[in-house]
C-alpha positions as semicolon CSV with decimal commas, in nm:
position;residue;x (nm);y (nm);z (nm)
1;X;-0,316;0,170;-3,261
2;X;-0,180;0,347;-2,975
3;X;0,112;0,581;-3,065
4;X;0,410;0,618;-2,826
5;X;0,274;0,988;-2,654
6;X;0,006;0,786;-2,620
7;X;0,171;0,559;-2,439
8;X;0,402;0,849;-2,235
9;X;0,057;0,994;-2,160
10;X;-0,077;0,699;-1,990
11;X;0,277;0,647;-1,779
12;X;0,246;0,999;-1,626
13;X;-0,051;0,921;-1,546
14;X;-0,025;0,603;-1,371
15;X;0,272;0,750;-1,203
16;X;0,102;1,074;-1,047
17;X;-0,228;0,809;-0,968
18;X;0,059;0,632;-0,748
19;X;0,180;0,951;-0,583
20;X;-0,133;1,070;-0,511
21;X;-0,272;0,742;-0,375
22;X;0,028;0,746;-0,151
23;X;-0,033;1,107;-0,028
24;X;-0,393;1,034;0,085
25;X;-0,243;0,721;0,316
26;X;-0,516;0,472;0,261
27;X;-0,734;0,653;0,013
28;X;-0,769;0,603;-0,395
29;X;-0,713;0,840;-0,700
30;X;-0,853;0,809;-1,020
31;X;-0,725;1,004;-1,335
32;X;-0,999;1,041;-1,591
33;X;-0,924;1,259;-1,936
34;X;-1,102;1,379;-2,198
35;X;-1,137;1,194;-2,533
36;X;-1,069;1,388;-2,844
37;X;-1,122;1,730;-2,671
38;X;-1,444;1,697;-2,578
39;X;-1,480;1,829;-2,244
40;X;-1,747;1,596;-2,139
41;X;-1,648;1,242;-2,275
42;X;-1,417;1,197;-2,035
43;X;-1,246;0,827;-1,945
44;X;-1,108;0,651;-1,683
45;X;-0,733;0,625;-1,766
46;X;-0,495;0,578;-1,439
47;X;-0,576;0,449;-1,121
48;X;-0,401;0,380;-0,744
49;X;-0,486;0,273;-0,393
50;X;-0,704;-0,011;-0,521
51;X;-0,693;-0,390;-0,473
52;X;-0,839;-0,478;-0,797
53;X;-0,850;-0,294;-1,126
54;X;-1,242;-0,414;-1,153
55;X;-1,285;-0,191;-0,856
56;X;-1,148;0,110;-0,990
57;X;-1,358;0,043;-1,292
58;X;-1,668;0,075;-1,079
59;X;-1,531;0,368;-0,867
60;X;-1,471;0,535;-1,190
61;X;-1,867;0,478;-1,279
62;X;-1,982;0,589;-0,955
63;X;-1,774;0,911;-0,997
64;X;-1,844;0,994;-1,332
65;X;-2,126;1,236;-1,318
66;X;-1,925;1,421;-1,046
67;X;-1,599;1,448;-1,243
68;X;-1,801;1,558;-1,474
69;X;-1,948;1,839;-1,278
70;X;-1,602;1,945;-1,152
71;X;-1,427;1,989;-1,493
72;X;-1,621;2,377;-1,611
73;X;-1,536;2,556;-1,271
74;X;-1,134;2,472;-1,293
75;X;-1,099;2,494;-0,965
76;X;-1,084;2,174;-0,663
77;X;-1,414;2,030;-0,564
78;X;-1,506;1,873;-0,314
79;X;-1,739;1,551;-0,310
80;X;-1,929;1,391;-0,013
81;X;-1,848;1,039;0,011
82;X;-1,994;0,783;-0,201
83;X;-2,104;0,417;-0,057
84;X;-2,017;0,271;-0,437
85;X;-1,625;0,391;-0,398
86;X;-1,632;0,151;-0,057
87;X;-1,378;0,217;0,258
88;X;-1,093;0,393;0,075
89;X;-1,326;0,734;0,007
90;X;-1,489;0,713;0,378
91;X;-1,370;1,078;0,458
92;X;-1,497;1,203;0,138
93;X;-1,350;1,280;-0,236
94;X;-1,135;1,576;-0,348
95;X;-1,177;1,656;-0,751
96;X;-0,858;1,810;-0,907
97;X;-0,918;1,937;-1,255
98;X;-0,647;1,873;-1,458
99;X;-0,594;2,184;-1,686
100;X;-0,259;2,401;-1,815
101;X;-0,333;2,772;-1,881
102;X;-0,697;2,697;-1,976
103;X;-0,654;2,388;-2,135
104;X;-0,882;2,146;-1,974
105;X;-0,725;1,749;-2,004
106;X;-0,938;1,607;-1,762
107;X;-0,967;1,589;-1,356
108;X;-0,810;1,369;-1,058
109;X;-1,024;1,234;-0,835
110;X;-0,901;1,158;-0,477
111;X;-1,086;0,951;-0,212
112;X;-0,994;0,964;0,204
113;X;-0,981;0,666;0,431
114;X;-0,869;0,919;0,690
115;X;-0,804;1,253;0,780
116;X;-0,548;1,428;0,615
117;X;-0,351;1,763;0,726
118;X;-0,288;2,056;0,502
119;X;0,054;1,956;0,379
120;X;-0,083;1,661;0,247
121;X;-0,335;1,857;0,054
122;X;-0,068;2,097;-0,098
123;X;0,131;1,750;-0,199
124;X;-0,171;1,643;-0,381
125;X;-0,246;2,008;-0,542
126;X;0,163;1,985;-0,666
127;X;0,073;1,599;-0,832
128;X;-0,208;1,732;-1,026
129;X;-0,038;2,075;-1,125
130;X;0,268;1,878;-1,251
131;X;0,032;1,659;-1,404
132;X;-0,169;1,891;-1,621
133;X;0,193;2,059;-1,690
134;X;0,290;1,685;-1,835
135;X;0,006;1,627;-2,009
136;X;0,046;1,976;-2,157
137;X;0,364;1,944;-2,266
138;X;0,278;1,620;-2,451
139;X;0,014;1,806;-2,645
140;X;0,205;2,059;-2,749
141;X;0,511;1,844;-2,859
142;X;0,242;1,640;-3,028
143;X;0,158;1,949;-3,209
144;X;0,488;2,078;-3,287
145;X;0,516;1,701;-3,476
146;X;0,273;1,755;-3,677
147;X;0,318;2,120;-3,803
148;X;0,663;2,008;-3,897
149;X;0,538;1,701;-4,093
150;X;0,304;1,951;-4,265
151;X;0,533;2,175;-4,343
152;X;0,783;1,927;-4,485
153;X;0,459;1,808;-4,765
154;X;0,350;2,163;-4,821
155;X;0,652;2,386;-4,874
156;X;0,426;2,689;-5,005
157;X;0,342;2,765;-4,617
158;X;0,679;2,639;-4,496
159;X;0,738;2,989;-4,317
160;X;0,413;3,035;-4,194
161;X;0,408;2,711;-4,023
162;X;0,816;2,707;-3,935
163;X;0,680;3,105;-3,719
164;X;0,464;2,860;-3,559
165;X;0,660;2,540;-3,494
166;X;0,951;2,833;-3,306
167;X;0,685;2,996;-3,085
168;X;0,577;2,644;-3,012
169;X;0,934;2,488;-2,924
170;X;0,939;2,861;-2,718
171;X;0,677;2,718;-2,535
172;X;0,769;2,360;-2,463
173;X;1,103;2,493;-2,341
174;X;0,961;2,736;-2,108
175;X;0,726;2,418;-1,997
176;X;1,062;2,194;-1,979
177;X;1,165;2,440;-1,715
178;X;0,890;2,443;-1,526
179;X;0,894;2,064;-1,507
180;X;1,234;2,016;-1,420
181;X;1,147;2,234;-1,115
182;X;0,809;2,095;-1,002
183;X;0,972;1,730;-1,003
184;X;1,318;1,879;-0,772
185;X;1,056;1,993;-0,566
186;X;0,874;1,656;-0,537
187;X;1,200;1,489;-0,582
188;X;1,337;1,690;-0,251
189;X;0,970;1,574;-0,077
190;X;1,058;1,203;-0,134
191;X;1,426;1,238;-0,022
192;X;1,367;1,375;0,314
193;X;1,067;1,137;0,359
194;X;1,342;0,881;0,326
195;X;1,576;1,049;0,561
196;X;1,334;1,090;0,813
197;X;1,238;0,704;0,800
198;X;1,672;0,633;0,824
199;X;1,713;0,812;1,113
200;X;1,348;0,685;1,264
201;X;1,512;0,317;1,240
202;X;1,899;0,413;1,362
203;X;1,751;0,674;1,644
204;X;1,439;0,439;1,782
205;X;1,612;0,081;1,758
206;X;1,999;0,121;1,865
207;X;1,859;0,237;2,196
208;X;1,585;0,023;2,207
209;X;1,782;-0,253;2,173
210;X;2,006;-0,178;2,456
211;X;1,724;-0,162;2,699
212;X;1,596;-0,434;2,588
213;X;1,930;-0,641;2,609
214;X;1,972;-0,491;2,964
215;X;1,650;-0,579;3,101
216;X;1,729;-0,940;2,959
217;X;2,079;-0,928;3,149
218;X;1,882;-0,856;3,449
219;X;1,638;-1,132;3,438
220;X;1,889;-1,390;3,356
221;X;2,148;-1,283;3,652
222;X;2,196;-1,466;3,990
223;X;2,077;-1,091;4,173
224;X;1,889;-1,241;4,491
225;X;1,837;-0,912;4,612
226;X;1,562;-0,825;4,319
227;X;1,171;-0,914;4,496
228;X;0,941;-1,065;4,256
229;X;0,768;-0,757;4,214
230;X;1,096;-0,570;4,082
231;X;1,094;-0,896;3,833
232;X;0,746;-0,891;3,722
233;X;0,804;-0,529;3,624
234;X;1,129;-0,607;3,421
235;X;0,902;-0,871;3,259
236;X;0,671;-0,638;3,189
237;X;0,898;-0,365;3,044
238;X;1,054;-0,636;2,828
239;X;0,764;-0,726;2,726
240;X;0,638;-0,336;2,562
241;X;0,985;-0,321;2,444
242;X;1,009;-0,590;2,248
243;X;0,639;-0,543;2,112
244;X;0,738;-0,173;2,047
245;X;1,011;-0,286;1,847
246;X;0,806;-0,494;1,644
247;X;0,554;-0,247;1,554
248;X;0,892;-0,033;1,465
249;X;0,995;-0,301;1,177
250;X;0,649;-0,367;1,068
251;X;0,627;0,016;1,037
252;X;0,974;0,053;0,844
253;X;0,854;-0,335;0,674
254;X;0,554;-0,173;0,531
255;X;0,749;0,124;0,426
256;X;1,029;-0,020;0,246
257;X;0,772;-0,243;0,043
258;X;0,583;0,098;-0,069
259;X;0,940;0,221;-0,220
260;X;1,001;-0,107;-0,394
261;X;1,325;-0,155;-0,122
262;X;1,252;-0,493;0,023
263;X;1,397;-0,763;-0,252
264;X;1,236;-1,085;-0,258
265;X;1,508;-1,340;-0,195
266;X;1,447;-1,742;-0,327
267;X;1,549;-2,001;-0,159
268;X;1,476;-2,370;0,003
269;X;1,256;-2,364;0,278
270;X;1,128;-2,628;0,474
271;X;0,814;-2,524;0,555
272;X;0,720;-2,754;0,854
273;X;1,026;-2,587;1,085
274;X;0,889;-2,274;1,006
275;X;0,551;-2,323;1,138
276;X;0,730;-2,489;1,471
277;X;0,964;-2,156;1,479
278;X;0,617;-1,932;1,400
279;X;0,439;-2,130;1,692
280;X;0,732;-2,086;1,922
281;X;0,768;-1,729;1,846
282;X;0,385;-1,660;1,930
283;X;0,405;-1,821;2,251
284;X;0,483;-1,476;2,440
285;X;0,096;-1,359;2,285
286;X;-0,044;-1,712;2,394
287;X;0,094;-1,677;2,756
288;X;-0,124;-1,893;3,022
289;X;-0,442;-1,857;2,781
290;X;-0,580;-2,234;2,758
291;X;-0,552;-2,217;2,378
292;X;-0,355;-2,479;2,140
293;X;-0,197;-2,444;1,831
294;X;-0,199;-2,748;1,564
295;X;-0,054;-2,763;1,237
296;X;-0,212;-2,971;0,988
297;X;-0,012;-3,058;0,678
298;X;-0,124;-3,235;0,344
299;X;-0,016;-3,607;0,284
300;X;0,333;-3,575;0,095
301;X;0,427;-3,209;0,220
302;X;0,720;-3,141;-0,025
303;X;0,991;-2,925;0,054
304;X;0,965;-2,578;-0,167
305;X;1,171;-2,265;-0,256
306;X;1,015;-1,927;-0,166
307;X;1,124;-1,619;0,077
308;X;1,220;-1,787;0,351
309;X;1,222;-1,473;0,564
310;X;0,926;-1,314;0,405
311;X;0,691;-1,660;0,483
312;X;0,831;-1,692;0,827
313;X;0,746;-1,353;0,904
314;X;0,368;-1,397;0,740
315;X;0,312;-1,690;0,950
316;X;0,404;-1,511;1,277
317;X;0,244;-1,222;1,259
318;X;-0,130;-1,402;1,122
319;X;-0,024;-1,656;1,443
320;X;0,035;-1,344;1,644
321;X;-0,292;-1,209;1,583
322;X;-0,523;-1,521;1,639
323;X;-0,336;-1,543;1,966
324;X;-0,459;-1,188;2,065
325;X;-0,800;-1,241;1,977
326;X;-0,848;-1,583;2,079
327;X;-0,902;-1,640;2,492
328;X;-0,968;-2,017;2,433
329;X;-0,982;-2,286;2,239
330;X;-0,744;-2,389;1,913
331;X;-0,597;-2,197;1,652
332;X;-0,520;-2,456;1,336
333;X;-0,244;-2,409;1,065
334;X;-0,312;-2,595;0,771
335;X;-0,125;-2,604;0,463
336;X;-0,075;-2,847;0,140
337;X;0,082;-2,788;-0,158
338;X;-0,179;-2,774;-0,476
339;X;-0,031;-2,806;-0,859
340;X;-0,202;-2,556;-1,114
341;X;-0,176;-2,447;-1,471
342;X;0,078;-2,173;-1,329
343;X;0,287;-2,404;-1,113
344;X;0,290;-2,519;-0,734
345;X;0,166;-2,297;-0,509
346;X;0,150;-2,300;-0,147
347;X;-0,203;-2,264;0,018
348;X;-0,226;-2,207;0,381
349;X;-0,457;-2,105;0,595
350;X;-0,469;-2,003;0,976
351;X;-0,807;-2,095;1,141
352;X;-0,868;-1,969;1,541
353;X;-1,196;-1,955;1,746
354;X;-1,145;-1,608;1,894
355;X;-1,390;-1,330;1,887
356;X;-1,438;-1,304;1,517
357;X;-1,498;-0,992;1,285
358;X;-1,842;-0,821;1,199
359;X;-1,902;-0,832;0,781
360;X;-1,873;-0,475;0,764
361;X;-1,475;-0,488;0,955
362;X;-1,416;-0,765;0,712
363;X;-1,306;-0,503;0,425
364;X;-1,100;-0,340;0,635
365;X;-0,895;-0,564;0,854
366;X;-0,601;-0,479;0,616
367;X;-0,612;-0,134;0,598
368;X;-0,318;0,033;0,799
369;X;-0,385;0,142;1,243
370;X;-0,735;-0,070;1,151
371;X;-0,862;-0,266;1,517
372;X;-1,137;-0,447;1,516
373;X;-1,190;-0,248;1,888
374;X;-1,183;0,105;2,010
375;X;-0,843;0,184;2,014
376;X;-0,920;0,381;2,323
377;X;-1,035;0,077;2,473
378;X;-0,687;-0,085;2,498
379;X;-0,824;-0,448;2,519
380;X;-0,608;-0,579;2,218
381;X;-0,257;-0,390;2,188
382;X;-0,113;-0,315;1,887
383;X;-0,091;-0,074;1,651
384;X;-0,302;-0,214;1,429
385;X;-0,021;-0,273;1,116
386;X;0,044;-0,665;1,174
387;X;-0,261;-0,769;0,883
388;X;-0,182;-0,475;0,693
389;X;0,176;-0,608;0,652
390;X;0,057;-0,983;0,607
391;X;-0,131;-0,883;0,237
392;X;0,159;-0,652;0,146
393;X;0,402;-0,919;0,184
394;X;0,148;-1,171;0,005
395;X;0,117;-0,917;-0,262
396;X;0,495;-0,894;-0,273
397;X;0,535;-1,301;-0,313
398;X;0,255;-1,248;-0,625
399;X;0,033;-1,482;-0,377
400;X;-0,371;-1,388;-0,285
401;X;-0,495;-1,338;0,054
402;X;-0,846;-1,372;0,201
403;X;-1,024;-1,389;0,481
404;X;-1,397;-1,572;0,649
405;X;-1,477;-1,487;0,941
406;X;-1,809;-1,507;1,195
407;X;-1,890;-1,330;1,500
408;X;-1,839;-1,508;1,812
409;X;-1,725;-1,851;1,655
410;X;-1,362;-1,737;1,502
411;X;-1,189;-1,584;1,181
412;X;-1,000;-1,768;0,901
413;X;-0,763;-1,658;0,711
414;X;-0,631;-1,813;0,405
415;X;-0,313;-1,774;0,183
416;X;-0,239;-1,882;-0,154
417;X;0,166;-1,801;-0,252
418;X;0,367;-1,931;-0,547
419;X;0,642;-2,172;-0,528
420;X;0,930;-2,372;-0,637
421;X;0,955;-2,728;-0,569
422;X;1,337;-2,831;-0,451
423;X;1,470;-3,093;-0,702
């Protein structure tokens, strides 16, 4: 049975898994420890970054012999990349051991999507050092436990033991404030990340909005004296503005979501006007492209409760980008409402015949900046965050997201979301 430091244990280190996950943007982190103080039977115990705990499982496997490896030098190590550990450790593997004044309690493993700067790797240096202080401290206040429950049955070395339990509570005291500083420091780390994305959204969109709301003016005046070149320009303009301030929400969208700030909100939703709104709000991507859009609903479509705001924004961005890749031809919406063991759940899916996506893209169409192009090219624009926000919000709604796709003949992509029926 698992005894509550046990259970502390495991919390710190889920939590520093999460931080450090975060810190790599894109990348993974494993948190193996050893078993009974045996330097070499270490065991996966925390995990972050992945979409499926059977995957970090199986990283955890293909690392093992490494972490292994990394735990007698006590220093960071770093690892060449490892097929097994898939896109998230592309750039390679860092290997943290996780050890407090030469007590070894086992090593953090982080894997790269991308490149990452210096500060980054002094963040992730600061998540394992606080960790091995943690984990540390739990030993020792373990420890302290038990020489005070032996000393309570065996009163003969009561002074002997009480010398001990002192220099130990020294210890854990001196530890306490070492802890207390280490998390201000992270603490401060997260605050002005925060800041900086407050003013990002108040600085970038007030302005942005008033250019766009002037160009809009413009347009919709009765000034003969603009040519139609001055107007194909303002059309143009409003056209990077308004995508720019897109990307800007999906960028402060995504980031919100990470911090646990974007509340899902339940309520009726009728699900047909949505798709009409989503297809009307795509038709700026679709332009003069000779390329339809049909929805297809299941007999009986009921009307259901779910994030209203949250769906309407998954359908337009996964209509969005089918328009962009698709020069011809029809993209189809289809959606029905299936009863399960769980409940009703709404299953969608969003079928085009555009360019499709290579098997080896497939894995990481959701990752964050991922285009299926050279960015460099600039044939599709965007930044590459409208998919990435798609399975965050699914993930969000508790719903499942996939995606089939074939070169040349299209890409589907398929939804399945809990919901409410309305009475």
């Amino acid at each position: 049975m698992k005894s509550d430091d046990d259970d502390r244990a495991m919390e710190r280190m889920r939590r520093a898994a999460t931080r450090a996950a975060e810190v790599t943007q894109g990348g993974i982190c494993l948190v193996l420890a050893v078993s009974d103080g045996t330097l070499y039977d270490i065991r996966l115990r925390a995990a972050a970054g992945f979409p499926r705990p059977d995957d970090a499982r199986e990283a955890a496997r293909a690392i093992l012999a490494e972490a292994r490896d990394a735990l007698p030098s006590l220093t960071p190590k770093e690892i060449p990349a490892n097929p097994k550990l898939g896109p998230w450790a592309s750039r390679g593997l860092l290997a943290l051991p996780l050890q407090y004044e030469g007590e070894v309690h086992g090593v953090m493993i982080c894997g790269f999507a991308q490149e990452v700067g210096e500060a980054d790797l002094r963040r992730l240096h600061q998540v394992a050092d606080t960790l091995s202080l943690e984990l540390d401290h739990a030993r020792l206040e373990s420890r302290c436990r038990a020489l005070e429950r032996e000393a309570s049955v065996r009163e003969a070395a009561e002074d002997d033991k009480g010398d001990e339990v002192l220099k130990l509570s020294e210890a854990l005291f001196a530890q306490d404030i070492e802890l207390l500083r280490n998390n201000e420091k992270l603490g401060k780390i997260e605050r002005l990340k925060n800041d900086f994305i407050e003013k990002m959204s108040c600085e970038l969109r007030t302005p942005l909005n008033s250019v766009i709301e002037a160009i809009i003016s413009v347009l919709t005046g009765e000034d003969a004296t603009l040519s139609d070149a001055a107007k194909s320009a303002l059309r143009c303009a409003l056209d990077d503005g308004t995508a720019f301030l897109r990307t800007l929400q999906n960028i402060l969208d995504l980031w919100k979501i990470k911090q646990g700030e974007l509340p899902v909100e339940i309520t009726d939703v009728n699900f047909r006007e949505l798709v009409d709104e989503a297809i009307f709000s795509a038709q700026d991507t679709i332009g003069s492209k000779p390329l339809t859009v049909t929805p297809r609903f299941g007999d009986n479509f009921p009307r259901i409760r779910a994030d209203l705001a949250k769906v309407n924004q998954i359908l337009f961005l996964l209509l969005d980008n089918a328009a962009k890749f698709t020069e011809r031809g029809e993209i189809e919406i289809a959606a029905q409402v299936d009863e399960t063991p769980n409940g009703p759940v709404l299953v969608c899916s969003v079928k085009d015949t555009g360019v499709g996506i290579c098997a080896d893209d497939q894995a990481l169409v959701f990752d964050e900046f991922f285009q299926v192009d050279e960015p460099a090219s600039g044939k599709y624009r965007g930044a590459g965050l409208g998919l990435t926000l798609v399975r965050d919000l699914v993930t969000l709604l508790e719903g499942e997201i996939s995606i089939l796709s074939d070169v040349g003949h299209g890409t589907t992509i398929g939804l399945r979301i809990p919901v409410q029926l309305s009475s």
